[in-house]
C-alpha beads as a LAMMPS data file, in Angstrom:
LAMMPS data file: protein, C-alpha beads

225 atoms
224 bonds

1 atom types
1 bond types

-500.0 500.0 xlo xhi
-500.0 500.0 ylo yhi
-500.0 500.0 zlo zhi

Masses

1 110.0

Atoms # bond

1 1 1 17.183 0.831 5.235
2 1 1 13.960 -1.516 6.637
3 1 1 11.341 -2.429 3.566
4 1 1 8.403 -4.231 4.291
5 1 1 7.402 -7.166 1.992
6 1 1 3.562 -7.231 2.690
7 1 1 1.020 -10.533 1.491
8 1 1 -0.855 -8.712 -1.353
9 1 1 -4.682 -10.543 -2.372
10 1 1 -3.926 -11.534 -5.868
11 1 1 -7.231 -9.586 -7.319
12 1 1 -6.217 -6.420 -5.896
13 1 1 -2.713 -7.113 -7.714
14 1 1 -4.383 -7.932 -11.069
15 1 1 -6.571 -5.307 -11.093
16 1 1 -4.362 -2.615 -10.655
17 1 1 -1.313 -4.244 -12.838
18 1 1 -3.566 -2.874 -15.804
19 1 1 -4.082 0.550 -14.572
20 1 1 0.128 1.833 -14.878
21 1 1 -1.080 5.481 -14.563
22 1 1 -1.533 5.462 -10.981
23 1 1 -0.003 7.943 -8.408
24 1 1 -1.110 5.664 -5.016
25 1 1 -3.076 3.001 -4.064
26 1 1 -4.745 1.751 -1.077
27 1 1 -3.570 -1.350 0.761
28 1 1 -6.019 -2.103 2.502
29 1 1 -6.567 -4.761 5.562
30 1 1 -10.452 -6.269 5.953
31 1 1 -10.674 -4.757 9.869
32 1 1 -8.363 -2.483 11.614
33 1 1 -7.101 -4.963 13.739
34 1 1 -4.870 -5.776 10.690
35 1 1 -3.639 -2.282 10.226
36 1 1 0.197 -2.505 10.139
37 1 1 2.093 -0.948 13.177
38 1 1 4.308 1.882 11.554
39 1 1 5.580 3.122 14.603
40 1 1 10.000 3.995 13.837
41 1 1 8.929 3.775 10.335
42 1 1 10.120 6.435 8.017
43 1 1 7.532 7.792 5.433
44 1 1 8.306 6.835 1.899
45 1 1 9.663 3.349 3.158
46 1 1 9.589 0.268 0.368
47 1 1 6.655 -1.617 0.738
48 1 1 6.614 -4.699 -1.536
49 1 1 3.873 -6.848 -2.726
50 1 1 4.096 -10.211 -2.265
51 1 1 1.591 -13.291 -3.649
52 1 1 0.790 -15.995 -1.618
53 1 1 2.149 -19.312 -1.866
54 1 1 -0.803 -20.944 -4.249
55 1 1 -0.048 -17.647 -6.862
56 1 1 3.569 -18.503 -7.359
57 1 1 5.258 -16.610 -4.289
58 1 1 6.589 -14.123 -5.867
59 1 1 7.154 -10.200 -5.440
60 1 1 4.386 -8.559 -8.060
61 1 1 5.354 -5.146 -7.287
62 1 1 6.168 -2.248 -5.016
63 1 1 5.606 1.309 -3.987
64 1 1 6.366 3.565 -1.152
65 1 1 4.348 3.472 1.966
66 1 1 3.258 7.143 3.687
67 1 1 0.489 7.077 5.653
68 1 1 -1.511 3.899 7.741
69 1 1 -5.044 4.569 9.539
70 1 1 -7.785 3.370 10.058
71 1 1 -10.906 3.999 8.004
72 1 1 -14.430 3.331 7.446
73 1 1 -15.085 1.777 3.987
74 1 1 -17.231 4.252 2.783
75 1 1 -14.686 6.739 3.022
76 1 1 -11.740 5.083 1.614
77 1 1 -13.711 4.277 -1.346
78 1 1 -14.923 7.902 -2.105
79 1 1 -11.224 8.845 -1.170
80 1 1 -9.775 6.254 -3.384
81 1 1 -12.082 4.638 -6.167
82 1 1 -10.728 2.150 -8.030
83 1 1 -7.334 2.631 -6.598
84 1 1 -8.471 0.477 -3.436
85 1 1 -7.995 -2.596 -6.360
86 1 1 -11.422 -3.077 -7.487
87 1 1 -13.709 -1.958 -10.089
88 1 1 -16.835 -0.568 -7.723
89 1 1 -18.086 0.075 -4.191
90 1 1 -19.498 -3.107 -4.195
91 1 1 -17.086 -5.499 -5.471
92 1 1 -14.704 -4.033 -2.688
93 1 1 -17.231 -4.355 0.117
94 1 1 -17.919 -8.036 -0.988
95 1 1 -14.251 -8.750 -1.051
96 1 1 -13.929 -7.239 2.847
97 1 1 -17.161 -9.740 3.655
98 1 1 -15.452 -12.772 2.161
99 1 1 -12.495 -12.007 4.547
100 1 1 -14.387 -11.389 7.337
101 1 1 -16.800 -14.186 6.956
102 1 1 -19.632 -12.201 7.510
103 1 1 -23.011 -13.030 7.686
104 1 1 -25.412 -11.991 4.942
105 1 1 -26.959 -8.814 5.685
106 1 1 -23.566 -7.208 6.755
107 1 1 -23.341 -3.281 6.269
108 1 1 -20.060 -2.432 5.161
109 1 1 -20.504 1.067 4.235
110 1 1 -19.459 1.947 8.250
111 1 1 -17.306 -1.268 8.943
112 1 1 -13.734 0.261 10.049
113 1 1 -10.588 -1.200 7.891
114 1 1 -7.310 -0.786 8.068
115 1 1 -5.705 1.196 4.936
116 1 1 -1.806 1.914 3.958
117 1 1 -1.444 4.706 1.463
118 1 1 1.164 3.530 -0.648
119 1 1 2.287 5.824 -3.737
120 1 1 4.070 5.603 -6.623
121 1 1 3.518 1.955 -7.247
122 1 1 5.013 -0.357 -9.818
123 1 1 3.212 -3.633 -10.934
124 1 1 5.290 -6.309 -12.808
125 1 1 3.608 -8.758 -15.294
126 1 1 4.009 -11.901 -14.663
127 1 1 7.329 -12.351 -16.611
128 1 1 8.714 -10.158 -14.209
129 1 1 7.535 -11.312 -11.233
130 1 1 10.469 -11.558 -8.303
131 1 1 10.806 -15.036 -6.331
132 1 1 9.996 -14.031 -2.380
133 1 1 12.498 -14.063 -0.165
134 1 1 14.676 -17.225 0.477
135 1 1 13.635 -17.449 4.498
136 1 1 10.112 -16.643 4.095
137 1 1 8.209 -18.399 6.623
138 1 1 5.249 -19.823 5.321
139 1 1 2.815 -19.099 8.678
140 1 1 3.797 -15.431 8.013
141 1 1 0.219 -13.821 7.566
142 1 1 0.643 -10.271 6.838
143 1 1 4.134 -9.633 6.022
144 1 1 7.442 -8.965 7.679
145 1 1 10.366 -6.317 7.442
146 1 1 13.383 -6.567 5.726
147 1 1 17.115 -4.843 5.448
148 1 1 16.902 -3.896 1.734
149 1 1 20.963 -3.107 2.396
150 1 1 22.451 -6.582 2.975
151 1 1 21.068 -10.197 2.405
152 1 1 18.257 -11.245 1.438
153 1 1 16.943 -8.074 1.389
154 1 1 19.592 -6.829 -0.860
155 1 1 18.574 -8.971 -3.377
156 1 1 14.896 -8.615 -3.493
157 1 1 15.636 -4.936 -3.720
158 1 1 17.876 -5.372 -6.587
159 1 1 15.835 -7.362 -8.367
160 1 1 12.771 -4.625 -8.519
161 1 1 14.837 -1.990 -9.135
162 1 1 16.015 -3.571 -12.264
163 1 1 12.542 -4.577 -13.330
164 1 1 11.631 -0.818 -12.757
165 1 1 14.170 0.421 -14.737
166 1 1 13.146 -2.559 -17.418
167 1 1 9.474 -0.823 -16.772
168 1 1 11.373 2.310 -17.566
169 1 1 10.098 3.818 -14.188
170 1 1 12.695 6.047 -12.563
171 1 1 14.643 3.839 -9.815
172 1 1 14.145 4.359 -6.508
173 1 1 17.728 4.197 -5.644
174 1 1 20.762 6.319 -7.250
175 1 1 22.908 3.693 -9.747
176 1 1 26.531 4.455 -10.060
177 1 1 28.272 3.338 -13.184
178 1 1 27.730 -0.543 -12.812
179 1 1 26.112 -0.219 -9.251
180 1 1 23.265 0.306 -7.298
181 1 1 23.726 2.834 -4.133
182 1 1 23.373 2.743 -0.917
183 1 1 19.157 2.485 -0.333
184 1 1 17.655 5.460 0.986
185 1 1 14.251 6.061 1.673
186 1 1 12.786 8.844 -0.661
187 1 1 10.482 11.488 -0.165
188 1 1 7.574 11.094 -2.370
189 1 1 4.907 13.210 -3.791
190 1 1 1.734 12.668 -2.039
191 1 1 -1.467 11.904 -4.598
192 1 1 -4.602 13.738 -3.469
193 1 1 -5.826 10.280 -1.723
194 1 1 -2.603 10.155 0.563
195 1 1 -2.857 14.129 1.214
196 1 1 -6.525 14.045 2.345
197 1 1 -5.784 10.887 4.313
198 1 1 -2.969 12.237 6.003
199 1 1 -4.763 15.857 6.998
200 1 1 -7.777 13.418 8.340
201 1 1 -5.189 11.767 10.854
202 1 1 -3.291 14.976 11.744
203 1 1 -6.793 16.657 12.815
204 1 1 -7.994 13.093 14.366
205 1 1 -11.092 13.155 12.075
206 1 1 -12.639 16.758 12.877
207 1 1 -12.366 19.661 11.663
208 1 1 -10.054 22.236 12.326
209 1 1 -12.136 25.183 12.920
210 1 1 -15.077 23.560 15.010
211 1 1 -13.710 20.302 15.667
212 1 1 -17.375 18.915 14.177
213 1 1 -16.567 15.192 13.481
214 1 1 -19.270 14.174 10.870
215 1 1 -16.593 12.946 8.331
216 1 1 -18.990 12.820 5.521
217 1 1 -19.030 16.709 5.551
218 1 1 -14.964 17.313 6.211
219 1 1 -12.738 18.324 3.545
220 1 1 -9.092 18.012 3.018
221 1 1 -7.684 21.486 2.333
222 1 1 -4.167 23.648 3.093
223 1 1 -4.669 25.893 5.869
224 1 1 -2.529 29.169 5.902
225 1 1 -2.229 31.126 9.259

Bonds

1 1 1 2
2 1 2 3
3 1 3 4
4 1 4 5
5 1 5 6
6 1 6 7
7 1 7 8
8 1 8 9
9 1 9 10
10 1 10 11
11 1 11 12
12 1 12 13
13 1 13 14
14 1 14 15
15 1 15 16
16 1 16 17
17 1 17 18
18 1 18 19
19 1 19 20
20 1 20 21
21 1 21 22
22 1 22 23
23 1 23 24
24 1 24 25
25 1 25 26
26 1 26 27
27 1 27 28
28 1 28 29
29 1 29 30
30 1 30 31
31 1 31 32
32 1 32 33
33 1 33 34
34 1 34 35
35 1 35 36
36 1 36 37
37 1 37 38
38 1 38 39
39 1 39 40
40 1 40 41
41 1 41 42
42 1 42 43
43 1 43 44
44 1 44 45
45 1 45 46
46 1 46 47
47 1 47 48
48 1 48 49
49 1 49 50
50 1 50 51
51 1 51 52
52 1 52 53
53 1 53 54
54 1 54 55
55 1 55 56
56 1 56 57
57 1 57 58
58 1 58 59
59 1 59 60
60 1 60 61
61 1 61 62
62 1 62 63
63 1 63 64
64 1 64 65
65 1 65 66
66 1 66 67
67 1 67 68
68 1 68 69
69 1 69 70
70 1 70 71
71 1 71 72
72 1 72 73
73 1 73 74
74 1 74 75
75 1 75 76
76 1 76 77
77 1 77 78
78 1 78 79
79 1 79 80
80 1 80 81
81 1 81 82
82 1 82 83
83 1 83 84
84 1 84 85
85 1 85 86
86 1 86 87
87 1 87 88
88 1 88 89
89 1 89 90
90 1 90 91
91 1 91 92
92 1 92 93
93 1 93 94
94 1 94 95
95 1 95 96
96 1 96 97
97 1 97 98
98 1 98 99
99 1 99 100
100 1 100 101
101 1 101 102
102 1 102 103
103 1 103 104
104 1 104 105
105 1 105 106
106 1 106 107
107 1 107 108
108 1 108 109
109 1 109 110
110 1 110 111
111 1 111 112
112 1 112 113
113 1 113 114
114 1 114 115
115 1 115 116
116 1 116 117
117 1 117 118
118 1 118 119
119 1 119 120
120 1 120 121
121 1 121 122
122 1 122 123
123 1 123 124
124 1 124 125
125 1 125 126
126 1 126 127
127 1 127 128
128 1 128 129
129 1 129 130
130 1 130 131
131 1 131 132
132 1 132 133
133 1 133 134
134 1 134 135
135 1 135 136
136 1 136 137
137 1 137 138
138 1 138 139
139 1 139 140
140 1 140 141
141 1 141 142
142 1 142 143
143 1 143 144
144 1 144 145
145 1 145 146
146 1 146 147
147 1 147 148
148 1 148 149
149 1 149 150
150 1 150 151
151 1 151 152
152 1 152 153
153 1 153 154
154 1 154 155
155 1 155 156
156 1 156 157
157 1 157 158
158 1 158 159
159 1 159 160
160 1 160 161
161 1 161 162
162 1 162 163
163 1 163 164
164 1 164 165
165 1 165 166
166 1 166 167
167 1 167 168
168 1 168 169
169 1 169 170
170 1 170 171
171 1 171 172
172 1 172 173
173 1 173 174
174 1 174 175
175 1 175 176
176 1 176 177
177 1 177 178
178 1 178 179
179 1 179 180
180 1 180 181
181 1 181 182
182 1 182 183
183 1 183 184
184 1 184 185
185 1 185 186
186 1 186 187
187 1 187 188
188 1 188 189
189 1 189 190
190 1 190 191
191 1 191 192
192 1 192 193
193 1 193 194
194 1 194 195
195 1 195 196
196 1 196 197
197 1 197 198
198 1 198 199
199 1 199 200
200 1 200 201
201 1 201 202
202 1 202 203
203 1 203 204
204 1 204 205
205 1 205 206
206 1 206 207
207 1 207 208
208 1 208 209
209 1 209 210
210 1 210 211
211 1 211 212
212 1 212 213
213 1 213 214
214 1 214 215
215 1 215 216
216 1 216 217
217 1 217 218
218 1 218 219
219 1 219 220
220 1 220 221
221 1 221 222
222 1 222 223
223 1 223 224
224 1 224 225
């Protein structure tokens, strides 16, 4: 089984390591252009967060990723609120501009960005923290994929499944008597974020009836025959 280990902004991380209630999150990229290619990958895959060298290079946390698009800002924040990591509209808009380097003035309210809907996500404190993956390349921007069955990868998967069960979060894999299983991916439950995200991209932004595409006015909603 593939996991992705992902570089994770360290406020996003610390923000949402002291909300544990959460159901999803948004990991999201400053422009689409950073949106991670999920083509072959299997929804409810591992997707790992990882801190950057100058925060220790460690693994902070994971979750399970199910749906990637593309989004503008405005409407991931009103689909996700504080679980895009920060505390208001603005403080996330300011954090796209500082990646972007944009100019004063900017208006990020229709600025496209890149957003993976990962759910069930576990944050470790610092005393948990995992170290990163012996081969890591340092000029690796993003992140990179890993076989969570042998390895390397074996390891790092190991290591936050025992800091979930520490966390007394139900592990992600099935444990024999003295063993972790085989890794599988899971199917998750979807939090109302990741459903309304995923009916957007099934219906390519429109709706289903008139195929109107003012997004501001579609709703996410179960359609019966």
């Amino acid at each position: 089984m593939r996991g992705y280990v992902g570089n994770t902004d360290v406020g996003w991380y610390r923000f949402l390591r002291t909300r544990p209630d959460l159901d999803e999150v948004n990991f999201w990229f400053p422009s689409p252009g950073g949106l991670l290619r999920t083509e072959g990958t299997d929804k409810g895959t591992p997707f790992l967060f990882k801190l950057k060298q100058e925060f220790g290079n460690v693994v902070c946390g994971f979750g399970y990723l199910v749906e990637a698009m593309e989004l503008p800002a405005w409407y991931a924040w009103e689909t996700f609120g504080e679980k895009n990591g920060a505390a208001t509209q603005n403080e996330m808009f300011s954090r796209i501009g500082q990646y972007r380097k944009a100019p004063a003035g900017t208006e990020f309210r229709s600025l496209d960005i890149g957003c993976l809907v990962i759910v069930q996500p576990t944050f470790f404190s610092q005393d948990q923290w995992v170290p990163a993956p012996e081969d890591w390349k340092k000029n690796v921007v993003r992140g990179a994929y890993y076989d969570l069955s042998v390895g390397v990868g074996a390891r790092l998967w190991r290591d936050c499944q025992e800091r979930a069960q520490a966390l007394q979060v139900a592990p992600p894999l099935a444990a024999s008597a003295n063993k972790w299983g085989a890794p599988v991916s899971v199917r998750p439950r979807l939090g109302q974020g990741a459903f309304r995200v995923a009916v957007t991209k099934a219906y390519q932004s429109a709706c289903a009836i008139t195929r109107e595409h003012s997004l501001p006015v579609v709703e996410a909603a179960h359609i019966r025959p």
